[in-house]
matplotlib code that plots the C-alpha trace (Angstrom):
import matplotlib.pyplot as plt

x = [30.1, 29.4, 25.8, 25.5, 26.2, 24.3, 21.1, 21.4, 22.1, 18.8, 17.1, 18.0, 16.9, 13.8, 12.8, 14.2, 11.9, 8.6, 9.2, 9.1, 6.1, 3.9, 3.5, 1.2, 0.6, -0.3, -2.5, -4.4, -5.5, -6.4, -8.9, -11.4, -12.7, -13.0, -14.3, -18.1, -18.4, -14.8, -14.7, -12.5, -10.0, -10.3, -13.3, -16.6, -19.5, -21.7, -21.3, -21.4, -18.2, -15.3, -12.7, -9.1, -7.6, -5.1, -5.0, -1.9, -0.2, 0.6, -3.0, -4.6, -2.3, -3.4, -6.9, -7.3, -5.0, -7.5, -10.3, -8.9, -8.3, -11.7, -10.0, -12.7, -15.9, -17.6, -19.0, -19.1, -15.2, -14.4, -15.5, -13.7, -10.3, -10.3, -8.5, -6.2, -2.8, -0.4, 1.4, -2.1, -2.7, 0.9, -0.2, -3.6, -2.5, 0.5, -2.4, -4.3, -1.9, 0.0, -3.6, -3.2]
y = [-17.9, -21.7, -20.7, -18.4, -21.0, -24.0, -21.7, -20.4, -24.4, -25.4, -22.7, -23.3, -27.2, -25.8, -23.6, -26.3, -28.8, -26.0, -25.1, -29.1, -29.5, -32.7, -34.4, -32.5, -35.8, -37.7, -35.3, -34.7, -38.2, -38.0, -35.1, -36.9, -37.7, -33.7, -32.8, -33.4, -30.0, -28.2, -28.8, -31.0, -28.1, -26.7, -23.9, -25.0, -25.3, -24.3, -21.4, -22.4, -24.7, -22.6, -22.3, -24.6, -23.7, -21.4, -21.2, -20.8, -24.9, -23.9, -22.4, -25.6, -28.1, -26.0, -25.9, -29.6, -30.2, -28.4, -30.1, -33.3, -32.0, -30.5, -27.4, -26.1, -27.7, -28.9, -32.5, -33.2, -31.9, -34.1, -37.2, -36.3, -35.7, -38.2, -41.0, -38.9, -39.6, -36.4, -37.2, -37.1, -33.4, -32.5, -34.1, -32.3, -29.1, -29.3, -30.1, -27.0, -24.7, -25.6, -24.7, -21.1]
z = [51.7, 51.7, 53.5, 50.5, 47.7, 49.2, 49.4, 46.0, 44.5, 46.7, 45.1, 41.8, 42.4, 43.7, 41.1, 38.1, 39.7, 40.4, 36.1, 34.7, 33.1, 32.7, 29.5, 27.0, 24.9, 27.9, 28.8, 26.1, 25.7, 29.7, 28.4, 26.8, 30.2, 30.7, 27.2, 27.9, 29.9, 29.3, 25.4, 23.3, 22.7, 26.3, 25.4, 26.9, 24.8, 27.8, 29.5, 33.5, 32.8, 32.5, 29.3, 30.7, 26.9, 27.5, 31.5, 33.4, 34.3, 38.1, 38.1, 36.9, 38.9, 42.1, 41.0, 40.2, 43.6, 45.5, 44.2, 45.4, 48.9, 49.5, 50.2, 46.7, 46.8, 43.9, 43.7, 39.9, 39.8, 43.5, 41.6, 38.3, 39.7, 42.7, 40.6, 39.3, 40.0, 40.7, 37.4, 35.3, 37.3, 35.7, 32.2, 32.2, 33.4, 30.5, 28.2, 28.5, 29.3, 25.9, 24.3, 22.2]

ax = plt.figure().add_subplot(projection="3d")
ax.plot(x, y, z, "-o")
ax.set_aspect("equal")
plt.show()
């Protein structure tokens, strides 16, 4: 019964920690660096740059996080996202995921 009940309070640490989202305020002045192809409000004015308004926060965060692993290729967005910190990912992600 102990096994049981430290699983389920390591779960529950795990999952409260997967759910805290980054700082939409934060974020959104971290944007202006994106704007030029993804659009001040998150819908790109062109369309071969995709629309972040909206998208899912885990999505983004794992999209951004592969971008700075090279595990996706794309130069433009390697160079964008290399200085970002793990924190500015969180802030970004809440950004654009908070856009309706």
């Amino acid at each position: 019964m102990k096994k049981i009940s430290l699983f389920i309070a390591i779960l529950a640490l795990f999952v409260s920690g997967a759910s805290m989202a980054g700082d939409v305020a934060a974020g959104k002045a971290k944007a202006a660096q994106c704007a030029a192809c993804h659009g001040a409000s998150g819908m790109s004015p062109m369309d071969m740059y995709p629309n972040l308004a909206g998208q899912k926060e885990q999505y983004l965060v794992k999209q951004m996080n592969d971008f700075r692993s090279g595990a996706r290729k794309d130069p433009t967005m390697q160079a964008m996202v290399a200085a970002l910190t793990d924190a500015d990912v969180a802030n970004l992600s809440a950004f654009y995921a908070s856009i309706k």
